[in-house]
GUZAKOL-538105 format. One record per residue (C-alpha): x, y, z. Coordinates in pm, whole numbers, padded with zeros to 5 digits, always signed. Example, Ala and Ser with C-alpha at 12.3 -4.5 7.8 and 13.67 -1.06 7.14 Angstrom:
+01230-00450+00780
+01367-00106+00714
END
This chain:
+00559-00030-02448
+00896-00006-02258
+00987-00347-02433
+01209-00532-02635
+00994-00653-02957
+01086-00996-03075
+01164-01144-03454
+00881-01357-03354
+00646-01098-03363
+00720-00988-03679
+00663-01355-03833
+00362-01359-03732
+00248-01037-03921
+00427-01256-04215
+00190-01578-04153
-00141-01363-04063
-00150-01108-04279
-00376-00784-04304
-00752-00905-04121
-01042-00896-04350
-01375-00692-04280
-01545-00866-04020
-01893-00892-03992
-02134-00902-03720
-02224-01212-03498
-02590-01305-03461
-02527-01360-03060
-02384-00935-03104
-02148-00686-03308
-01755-00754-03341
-01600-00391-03291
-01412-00390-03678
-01489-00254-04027
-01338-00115-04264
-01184+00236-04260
-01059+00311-04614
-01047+00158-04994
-00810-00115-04856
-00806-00084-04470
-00998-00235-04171
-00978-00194-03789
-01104-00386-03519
-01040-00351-03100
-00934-00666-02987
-01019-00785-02641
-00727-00665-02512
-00923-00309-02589
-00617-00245-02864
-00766-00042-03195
-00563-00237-03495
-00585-00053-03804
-00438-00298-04080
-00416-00327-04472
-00258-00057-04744
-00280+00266-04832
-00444+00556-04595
-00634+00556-04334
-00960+00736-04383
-01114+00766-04010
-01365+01026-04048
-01273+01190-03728
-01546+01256-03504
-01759+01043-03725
-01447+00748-03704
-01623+00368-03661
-01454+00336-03328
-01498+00704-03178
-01781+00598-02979
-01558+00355-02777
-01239+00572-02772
-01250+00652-02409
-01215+00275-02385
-00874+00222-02653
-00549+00146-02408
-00366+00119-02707
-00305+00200-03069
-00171-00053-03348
-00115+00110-03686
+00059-00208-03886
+00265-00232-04154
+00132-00121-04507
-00062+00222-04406
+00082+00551-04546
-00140+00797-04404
-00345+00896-04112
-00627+01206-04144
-00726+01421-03923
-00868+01366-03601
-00863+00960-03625
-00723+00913-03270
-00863+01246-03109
-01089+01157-02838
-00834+00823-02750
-00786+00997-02455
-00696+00680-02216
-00435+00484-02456
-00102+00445-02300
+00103+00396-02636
+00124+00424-03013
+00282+00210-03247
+00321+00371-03632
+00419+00179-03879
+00761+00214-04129
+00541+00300-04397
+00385+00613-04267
+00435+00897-04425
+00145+01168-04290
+00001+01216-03962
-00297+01420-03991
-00391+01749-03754
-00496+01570-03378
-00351+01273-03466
-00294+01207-03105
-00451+01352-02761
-00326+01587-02583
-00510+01701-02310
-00595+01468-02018
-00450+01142-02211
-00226+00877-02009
-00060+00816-02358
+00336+00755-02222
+00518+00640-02593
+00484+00678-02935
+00660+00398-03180
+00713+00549-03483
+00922+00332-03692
+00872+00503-04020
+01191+00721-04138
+01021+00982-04354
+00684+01122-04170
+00667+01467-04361
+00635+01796-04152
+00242+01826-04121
+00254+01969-03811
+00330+02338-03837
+00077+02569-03688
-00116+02288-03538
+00123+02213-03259
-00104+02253-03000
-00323+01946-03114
-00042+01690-03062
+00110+01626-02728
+00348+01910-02614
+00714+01895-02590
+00848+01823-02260
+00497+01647-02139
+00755+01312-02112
+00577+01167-02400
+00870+00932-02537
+00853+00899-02893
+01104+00617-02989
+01177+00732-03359
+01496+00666-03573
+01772+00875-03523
+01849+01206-03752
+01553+01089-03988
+01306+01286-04173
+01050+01176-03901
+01305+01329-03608
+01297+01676-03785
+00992+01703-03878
+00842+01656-03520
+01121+01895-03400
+01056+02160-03643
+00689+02123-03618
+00600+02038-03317
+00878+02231-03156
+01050+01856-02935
+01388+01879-02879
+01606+01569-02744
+01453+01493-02404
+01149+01409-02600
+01286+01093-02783
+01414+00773-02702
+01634+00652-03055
+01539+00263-03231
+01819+00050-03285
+01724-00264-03461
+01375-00335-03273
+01137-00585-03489
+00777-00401-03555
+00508-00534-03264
+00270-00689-03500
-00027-00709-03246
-00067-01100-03218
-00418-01072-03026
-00656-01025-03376
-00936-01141-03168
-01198-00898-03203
-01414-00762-02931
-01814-00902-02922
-02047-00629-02793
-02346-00826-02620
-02653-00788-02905
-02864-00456-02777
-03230-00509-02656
-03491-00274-02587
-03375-00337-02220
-03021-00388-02189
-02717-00398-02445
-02348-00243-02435
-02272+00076-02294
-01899+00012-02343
-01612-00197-02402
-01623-00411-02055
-02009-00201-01938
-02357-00275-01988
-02663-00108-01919
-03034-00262-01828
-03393-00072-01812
-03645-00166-01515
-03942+00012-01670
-04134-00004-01303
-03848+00161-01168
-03750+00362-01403
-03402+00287-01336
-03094+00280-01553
-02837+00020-01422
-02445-00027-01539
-02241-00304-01478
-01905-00467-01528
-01579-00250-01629
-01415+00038-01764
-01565+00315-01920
-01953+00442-01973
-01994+00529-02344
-02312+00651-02487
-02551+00415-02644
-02840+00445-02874
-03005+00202-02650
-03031+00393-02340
-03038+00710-02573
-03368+00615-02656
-03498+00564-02272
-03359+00930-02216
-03652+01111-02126
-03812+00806-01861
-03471+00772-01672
-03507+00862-01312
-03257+00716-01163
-02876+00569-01233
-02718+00325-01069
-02390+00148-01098
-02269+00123-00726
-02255-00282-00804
-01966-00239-01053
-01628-00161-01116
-01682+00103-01345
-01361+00347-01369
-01498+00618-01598
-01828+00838-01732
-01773+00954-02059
-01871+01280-02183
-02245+01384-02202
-02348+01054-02113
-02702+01161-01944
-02641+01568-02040
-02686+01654-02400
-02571+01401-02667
-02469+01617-02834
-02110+01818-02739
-02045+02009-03003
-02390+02161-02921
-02407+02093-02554
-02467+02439-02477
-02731+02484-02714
-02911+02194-02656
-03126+02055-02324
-03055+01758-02145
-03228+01432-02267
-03253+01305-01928
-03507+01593-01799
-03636+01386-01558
-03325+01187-01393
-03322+01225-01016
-03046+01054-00852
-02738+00906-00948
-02529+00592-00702
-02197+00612-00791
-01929+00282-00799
-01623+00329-00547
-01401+00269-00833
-01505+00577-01066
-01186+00778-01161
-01296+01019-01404
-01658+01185-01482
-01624+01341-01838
-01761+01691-01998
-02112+01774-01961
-02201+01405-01817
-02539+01551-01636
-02505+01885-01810
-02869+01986-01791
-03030+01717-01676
-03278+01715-01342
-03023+01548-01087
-03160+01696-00728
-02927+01463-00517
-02886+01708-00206
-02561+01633+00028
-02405+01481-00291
-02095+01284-00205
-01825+01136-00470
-01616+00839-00360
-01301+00832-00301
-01068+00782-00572
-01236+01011-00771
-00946+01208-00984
-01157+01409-01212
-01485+01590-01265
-01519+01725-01644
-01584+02070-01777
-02029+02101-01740
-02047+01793-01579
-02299+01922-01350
-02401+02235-01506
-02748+02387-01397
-02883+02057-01237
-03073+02045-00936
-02773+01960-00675
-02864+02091-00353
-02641+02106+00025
-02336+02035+00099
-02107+01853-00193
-01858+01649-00059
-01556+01619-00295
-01287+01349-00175
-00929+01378-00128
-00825+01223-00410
-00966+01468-00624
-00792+01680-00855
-00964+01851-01136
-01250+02049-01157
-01323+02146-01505
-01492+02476-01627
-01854+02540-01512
-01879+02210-01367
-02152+02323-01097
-02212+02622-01197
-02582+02710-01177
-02647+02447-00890
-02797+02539-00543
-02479+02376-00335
-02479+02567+00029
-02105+02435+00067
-01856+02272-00121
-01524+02144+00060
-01231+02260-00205
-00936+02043-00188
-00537+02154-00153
-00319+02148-00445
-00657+02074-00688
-00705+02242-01029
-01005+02433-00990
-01137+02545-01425
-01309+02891-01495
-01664+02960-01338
-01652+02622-01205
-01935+02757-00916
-02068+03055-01107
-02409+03134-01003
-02403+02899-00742
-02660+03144-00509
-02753+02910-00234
-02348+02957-00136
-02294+03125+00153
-01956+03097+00299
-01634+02986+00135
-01330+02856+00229
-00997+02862-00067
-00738+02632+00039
-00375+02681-00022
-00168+02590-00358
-00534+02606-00546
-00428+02606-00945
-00621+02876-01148
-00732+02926-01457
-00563+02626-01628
-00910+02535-01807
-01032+02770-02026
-00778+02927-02183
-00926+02932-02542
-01162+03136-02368
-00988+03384-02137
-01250+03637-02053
-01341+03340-01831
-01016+03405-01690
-01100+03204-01336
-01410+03345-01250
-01467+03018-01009
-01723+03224-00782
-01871+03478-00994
-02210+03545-00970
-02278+03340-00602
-02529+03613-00559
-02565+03471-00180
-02196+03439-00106
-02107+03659+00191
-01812+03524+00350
-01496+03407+00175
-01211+03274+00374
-00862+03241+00152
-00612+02986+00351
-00305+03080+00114
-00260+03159-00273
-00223+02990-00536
-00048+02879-00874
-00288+03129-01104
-00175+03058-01523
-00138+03402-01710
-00268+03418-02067
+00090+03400-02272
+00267+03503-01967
+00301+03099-01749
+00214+03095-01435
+00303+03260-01134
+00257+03132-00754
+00113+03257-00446
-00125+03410-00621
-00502+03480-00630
-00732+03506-00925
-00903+03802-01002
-01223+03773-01131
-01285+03518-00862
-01615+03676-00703
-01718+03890-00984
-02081+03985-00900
-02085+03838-00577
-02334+04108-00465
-02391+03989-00086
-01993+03933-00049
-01918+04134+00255
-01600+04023+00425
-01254+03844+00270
-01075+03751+00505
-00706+03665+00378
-00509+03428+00610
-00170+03398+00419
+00100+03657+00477
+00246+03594+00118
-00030+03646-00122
+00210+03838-00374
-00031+03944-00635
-00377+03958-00749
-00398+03914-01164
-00749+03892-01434
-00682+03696-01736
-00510+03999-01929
-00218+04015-01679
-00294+04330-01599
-00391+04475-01213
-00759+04608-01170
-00976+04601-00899
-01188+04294-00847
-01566+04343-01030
-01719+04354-00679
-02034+04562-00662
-02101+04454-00251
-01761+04645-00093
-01696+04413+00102
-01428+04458+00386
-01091+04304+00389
-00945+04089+00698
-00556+04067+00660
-00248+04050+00813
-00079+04413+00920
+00275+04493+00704
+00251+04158+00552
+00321+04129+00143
-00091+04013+00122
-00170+04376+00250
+00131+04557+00030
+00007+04371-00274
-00354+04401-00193
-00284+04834-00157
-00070+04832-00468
-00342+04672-00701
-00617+04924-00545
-00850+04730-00353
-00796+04853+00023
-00937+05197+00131
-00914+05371+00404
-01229+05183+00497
-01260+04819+00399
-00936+04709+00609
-00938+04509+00905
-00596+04382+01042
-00672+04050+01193
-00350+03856+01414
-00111+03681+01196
-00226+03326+01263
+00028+03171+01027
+00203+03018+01307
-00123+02882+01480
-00210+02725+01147
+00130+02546+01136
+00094+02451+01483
-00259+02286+01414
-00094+02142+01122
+00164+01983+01290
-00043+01832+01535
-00296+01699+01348
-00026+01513+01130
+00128+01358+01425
+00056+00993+01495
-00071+01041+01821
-00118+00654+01875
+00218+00679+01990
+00123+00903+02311
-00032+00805+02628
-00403+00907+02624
-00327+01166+02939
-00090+01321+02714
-00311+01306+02414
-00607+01480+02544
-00386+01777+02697
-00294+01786+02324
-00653+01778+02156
-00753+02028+02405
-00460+02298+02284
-00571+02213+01904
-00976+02255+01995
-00880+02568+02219
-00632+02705+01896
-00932+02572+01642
-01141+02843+01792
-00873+03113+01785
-00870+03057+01436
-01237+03023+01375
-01261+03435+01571
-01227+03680+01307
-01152+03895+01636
-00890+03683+01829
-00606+03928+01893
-00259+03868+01855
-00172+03756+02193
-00400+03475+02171
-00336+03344+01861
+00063+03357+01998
-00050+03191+02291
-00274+02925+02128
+00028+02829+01928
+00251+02812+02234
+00000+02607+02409
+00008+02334+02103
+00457+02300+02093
+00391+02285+02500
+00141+02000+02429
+00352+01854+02203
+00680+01908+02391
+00466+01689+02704
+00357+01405+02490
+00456+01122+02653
+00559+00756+02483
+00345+00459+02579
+00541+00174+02758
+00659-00084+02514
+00427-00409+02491
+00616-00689+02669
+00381-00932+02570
+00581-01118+02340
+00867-01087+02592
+00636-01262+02885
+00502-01484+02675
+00835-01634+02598
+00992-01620+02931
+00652-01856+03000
+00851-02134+02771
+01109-02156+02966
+01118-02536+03117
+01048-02524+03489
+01324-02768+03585
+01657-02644+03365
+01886-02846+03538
+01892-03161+03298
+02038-02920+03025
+02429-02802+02980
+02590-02508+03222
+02641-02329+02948
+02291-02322+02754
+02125-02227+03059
+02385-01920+03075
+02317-01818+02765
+01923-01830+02851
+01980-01664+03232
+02177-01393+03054
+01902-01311+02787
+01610-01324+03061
+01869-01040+03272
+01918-00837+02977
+01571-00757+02882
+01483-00371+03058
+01121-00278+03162
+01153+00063+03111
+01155+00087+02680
+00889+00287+02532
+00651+00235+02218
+00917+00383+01999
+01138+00126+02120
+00962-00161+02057
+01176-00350+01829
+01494-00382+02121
+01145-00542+02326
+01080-00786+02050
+01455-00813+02037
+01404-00905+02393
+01166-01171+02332
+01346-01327+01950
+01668-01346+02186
+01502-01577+02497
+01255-01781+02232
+01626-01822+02063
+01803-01963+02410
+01522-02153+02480
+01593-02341+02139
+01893-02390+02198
+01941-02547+02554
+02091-02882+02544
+02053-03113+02779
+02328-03301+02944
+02511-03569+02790
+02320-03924+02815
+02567-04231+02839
+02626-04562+02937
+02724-04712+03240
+02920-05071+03129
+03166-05329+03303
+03246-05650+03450
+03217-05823+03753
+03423-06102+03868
+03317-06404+04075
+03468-06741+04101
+03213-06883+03884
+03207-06689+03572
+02808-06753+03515
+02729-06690+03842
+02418-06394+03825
+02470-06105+03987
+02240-05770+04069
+02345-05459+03958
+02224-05186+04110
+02231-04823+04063
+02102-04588+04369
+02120-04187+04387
+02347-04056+04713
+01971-03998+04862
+01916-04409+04786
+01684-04377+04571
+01714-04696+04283
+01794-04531+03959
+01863-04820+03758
+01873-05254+03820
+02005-05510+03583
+02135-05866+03551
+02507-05916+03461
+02550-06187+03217
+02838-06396+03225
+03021-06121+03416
+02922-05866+03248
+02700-05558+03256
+02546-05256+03054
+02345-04981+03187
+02222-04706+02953
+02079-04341+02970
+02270-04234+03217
+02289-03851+03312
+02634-03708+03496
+02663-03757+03781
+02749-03932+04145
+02593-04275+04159
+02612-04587+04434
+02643-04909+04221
+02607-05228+04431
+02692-05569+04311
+02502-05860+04468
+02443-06257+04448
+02368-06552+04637
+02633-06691+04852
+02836-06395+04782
+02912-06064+04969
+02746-05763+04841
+02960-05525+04740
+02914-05119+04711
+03135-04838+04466
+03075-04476+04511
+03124-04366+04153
+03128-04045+03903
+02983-04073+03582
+03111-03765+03357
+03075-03727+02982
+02857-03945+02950
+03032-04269+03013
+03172-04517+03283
+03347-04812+03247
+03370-05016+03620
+03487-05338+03687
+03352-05476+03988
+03503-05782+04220
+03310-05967+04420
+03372-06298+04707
+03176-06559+04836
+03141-06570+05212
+03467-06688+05375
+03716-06627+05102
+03898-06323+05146
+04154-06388+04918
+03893-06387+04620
+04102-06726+04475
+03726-06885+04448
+03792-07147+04755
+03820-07114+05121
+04134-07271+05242
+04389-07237+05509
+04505-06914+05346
+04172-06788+05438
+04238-06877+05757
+04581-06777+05810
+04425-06426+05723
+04109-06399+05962
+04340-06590+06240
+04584-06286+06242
+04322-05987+06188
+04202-06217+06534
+04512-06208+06738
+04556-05851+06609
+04880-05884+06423
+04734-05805+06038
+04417-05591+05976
+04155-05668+05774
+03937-05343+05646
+03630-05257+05397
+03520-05545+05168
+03808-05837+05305
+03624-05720+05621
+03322-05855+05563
+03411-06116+05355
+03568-06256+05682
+03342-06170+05960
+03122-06476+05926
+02964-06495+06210
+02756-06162+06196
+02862-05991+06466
+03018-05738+06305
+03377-05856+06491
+03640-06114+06350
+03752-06358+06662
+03856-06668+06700
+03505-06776+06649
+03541-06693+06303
+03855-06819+06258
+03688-07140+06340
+03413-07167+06126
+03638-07073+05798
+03868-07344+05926
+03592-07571+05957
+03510-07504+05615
+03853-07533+05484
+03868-07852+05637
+03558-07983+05498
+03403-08041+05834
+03132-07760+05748
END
């Protein structure tokens, strides 16, 4: 509950008050009832137990209203008004993730919370004066330093009495301050679904159906499996179990074993004749003697993945036969959990907790192997002639390979590491080699903490590493004669090497350079696998793996993204700006072929860098071309046109009473020619830059090289000398003068302009 708690909360507790006793719906049963003279619970749908009303609270314990759907509880309300709690009330709330205790409490009862195995992270105890009942029962509550918070009021009777009974110290409390009490505001009580004789609740979020034909048991929807006296009574028919269609998280203990735990050693499965069992990909957790007893004959049994937990019994002396196939994700294995099954292998997983004759008697067994950083014998420990027997008894075990040791708890001594458990093939009468491959196995310990030879009957001989601290330790405690030693090569190194290798993302790698690699690890697998390899070659293997590894080659980069956008680039680039198409030459020039799969982000960089110059060309700057023309008669029309240096006509328009506009224009050098009847065309070479020109044009009639709008004798006067030589005419006057067309001014067309002038012609 890391949360601050509102006034409003509180309020509401004001307005609602304590619930009544609720009573059952015809459509099913409402989870509530009452639970002393003046108190009532109910789980609301949020799966929260609220116990509300005055006085104490008078559970019952194991016989509490609500213990059949404990494994269900996330969470605890105890509201304002209660003043006790007995024994036992919470004690099988093994999956609630916080308390809240009222300021009213003054006694919490022996178990008043779970300890073992529960996800419980705070306890809100805002009552000031809980009285020490905790003294010699310290180990029912949860331990100090588990980083259980309990938020509690500073230097209060409630602070001191958990510290002197249940030995917490500061790191175990977090202080209140002026927090409002979390009145639970959901009072909405859950509705179990009405039981039939073929289907009904089976928890708070699961329910179970019969198909008689079948005889099949099926689960469905959420949560946790609980016991229920409807399937109880199907016990003996049930063949099979399935609930591979659901999202159930969680099997609750003895849920097809005996009903019974107390007596669930005593007593004989109810389910005699179940077969098979389909579990759901989301199970987490199998409880205590869930198929203790029962006829379960899956062979090849395989758990999904996910699975965290497997309970103490769960599978004891069933019919499980071939390999079992634990996942990864597993990490508990509680006491005799297949112990008395006919498994031929088991795959034991690194780092797991492995509980106290967890395989005993398992005689179809035949070889073994113990990974490293196993933990032992931290089930069990009310019972420590169980020490961690794990293997004891495998009467047809004869071949037990230990990878490392292991974390191995010592009754009132802790726990000590890199070590190996004892009693761990007791009676293991065909056992005839152990072969040790960890250099630092640093002692061998039973569950007095004392050194004795292990209870093996078979002498079997012991494979291990020459001078190492496994063979000084293994001497020391008595169990190598002059006889049962074989030094085998060190292979620690070749183990590390195959290690290594098999953890590297080979993806990365060209495949040539891959398969020199997987050849190395199959050739060093071997070396391993040959109890007889010598030294050399497991030295060698090893060296042929770094060699592999050292050759490993990258793959090229992928340069698809990088082709892909030099594809974009337009084919014709010179309508855009000099400098944008820079800037886009310069990133296609940068990008280098020769990057490998490590270096793939510079590629992409590559690619992000032209798709970004390829944005951001800009093309040239568009403009207008605009002007006048003069004529002698202002509304004379003229052409305009526009031609490339090639002659090629760009652009034509009218000018309008002299003047002219042409738009969308690109830089450039242009050939404008102005043109109209009667008149002399005229021609301007121009430049249009930034986007703009501005040209006024000029143009004459035929005859009038002055441009005054008549031809008179000053016309004349100007043609006559160009004709005798003594003034030139050039470019436009030119050709304004030559009248006659052949491409000369003479006397000829001296005449005809005079002629003109005159009015003659």
């Amino acid at each position: 509950m890391k949360k601050i708690f509102s006034v409003l909360t509180a309020a509401i507790m004001l307005l609602v008050g304590n619930i009544s006793v609720f009573a059952s719906d015809s459509e099913g049963t409402l989870l509530s009832g009452n639970c002393g003279d003046n108190v009532t619970w109910f789980i609301n749908t949020d799966n929260t137990l609220v116990i509300s009303g005055n006085g104490e609270l008078n559970s019952g314990g194991y016989s509490s209203p609500w213990y059949q759907y404990s494994v269900g509880i996330k969470k605890v309300v105890v509201e304002e008004g209660i003043t006790g709690i007995d024994s036992k009330a919470f004690i099988n709330c093994l999956n609630i993730e916080e308390a809240v205790i009222p300021s009213t409490l003054e006694t919490l009862g022996v178990n008043g919370l779970p300890n073992n195995g529960s996800r419980l992270t705070d306890v809100w105890c805002f009552s000031k004066n809980i009285k020490n009942t905790f003294s010699g029962n310290s180990g029912s509550y949860p331990q100090a330093g588990s980083g259980i918070k309990w938020h509690v009021y500073k230097d209060s009777t409630t602070e001191d009495s958990l510290k002197v009974g249940l030995k917490y110290t500061d790191e175990d409390f977090e202080y209140l301050t002026n927090e409002a009490f979390p009145t639970e505001t959901n009072r909405t009580p859950i509705l179990l679904p009405k039981e039939t004789e073929t289907s009904g609740p089976a928890g708070l979020g699961c329910e179970w159906s019969w198909d008689e034909a079948s005889k099949t048991l099926t689960f469905s929807g959420s949560g946790d499996i609980i016991i229920s006296d409807g399937f109880k009574k199907l016990a003996s028919k049930i063949e099979k179990v399935e609930m591979k269609d659901s999202t159930i998280t969680s099997i609750c203990n003895c849920a097809f074993g005996p009903f019974d735990q107390d007596n669930s050693s005593k007593n004989a499965s109810i389910c005699p004749n179940l077969k098979s069992v389909t579990f759901p990909e989301t199970l987490k957790e199998i409880g205590d003697h869930a198929f203790n007893k029962s006829a379960l004959s899956v062979e090849n049994l395989e758990f999904p993945e996910g699975l965290e937990s497997i309970g103490n019994m769960a599978f004891y002396n069933t019919n499980l036969k071939g390999n079992l196939k634990l996942p990864s994700t597993l990490n508990y294995i509680g006491q005799s959990a297949f112990q008395n099954t006919d498994i031929t292998s088991v795959n034991l997983i690194e780092g797991m907790t492995l509980g106290g004759i967890a395989f005993a008697n398992c005689n179809s067994l035949k070889e073994l192997t113990v990974p490293k950083d196993i933990h032992y014998n931290v089930t069990g420990v009310s019972n420590m002639m169980r020490g961690n027997a794990a293997f004891s008894g495998c009467e047809g075990l004869e071949r037990v390979t230990v990878k490392g040791g292991g974390t191995v708890k010592i009754h009132l001594s802790g726990e000590r590491e890199n070590g190996l458990s004892q009693r761990m093939f007791d009676e293991c009468k065909s056992l005839k080699e152990i072969i040790i491959e960890t250099d630092n196995l640093s002692f061998v310990q039973n569950y007095a903490d004392s050194e004795r030879t292990f209870d093996l009957t078979s002498n079997p001989t012991f494979y291990i590493y020459k001078d190492s601290t496994t063979e000084k330790t293994l001497r020391n405690a008595g169990y190598l004669t002059g006889t049962n030693v074989v030094y085998i090569a060190n292979k620690s190194a070749l183990t590390d090497a195959v290690e290594s290798a098999e953890d590297m993302d080979t993806g990365l790698y060209t495949d040539e350079s891959v398969l020199s690699l997987d050849k190395a690890v199959e050739a060093a697998k071997a070396v391993l696998e040959d109890i007889n390899a010598t030294q050399e070659s497991a030295d060698n293997a090893a060296k042929a793996i770094k060699d592999a590894i050292a050759a490993l080659k990258y793959k090229p980069a992928d340069y698809t993204k990088v082709d892909e956008a030099i594809a974009k680039i337009p084919a014709d680039l010179s309508i855009y700006t000099d400098e944008s198409v820079s800037a886009l030459n310069a990133a296609v020039d940068s990008v280098d072929r020769t990057k490998n799969i490590t270096e793939q982000s510079i590629v992409d960089g590559y690619a992000k860098d032209i798709e970004d110059a390829v944005a951001a060309l800009t093309e040239r700057p568009k403009g207008n071309i605009v002007g006048a023309v003069v004529t002698p008669k202002d509304k004379t029309e003229v052409t305009v046109t526009v031609t490339t240096d090639n002659g090629e006509t760009v652009a034509e328009v009218k000018a309008a009473n002299g003047e002219y506009s042409i738009s969308d224009f690109e830089d450039g050098e242009y050939v404008i020619t102005f043109s109209a009847e009667g008149y002399v065309t005229r021609s301007y070479t121009v430049t249009v830059a930034n986007g703009s020109l501005a040209l006024k044009a000029e143009i004459h009639k035929l005859g009038d090289i002055n441009g005054d709008g008549n031809i008179t004798t000053v016309d004349v006067g100007l043609a006559n000398a160009h004709a005798k030589g003594t003034k030139t005419l050039e470019g436009y006057d030119f050709y304004v003068a030559e009248v006659s067309g052949d491409e000369k001014i003479t006397t000829v067309d001296v005449g005809m302009i005079n002629a003109t002038a005159k009015g003659v012609r």
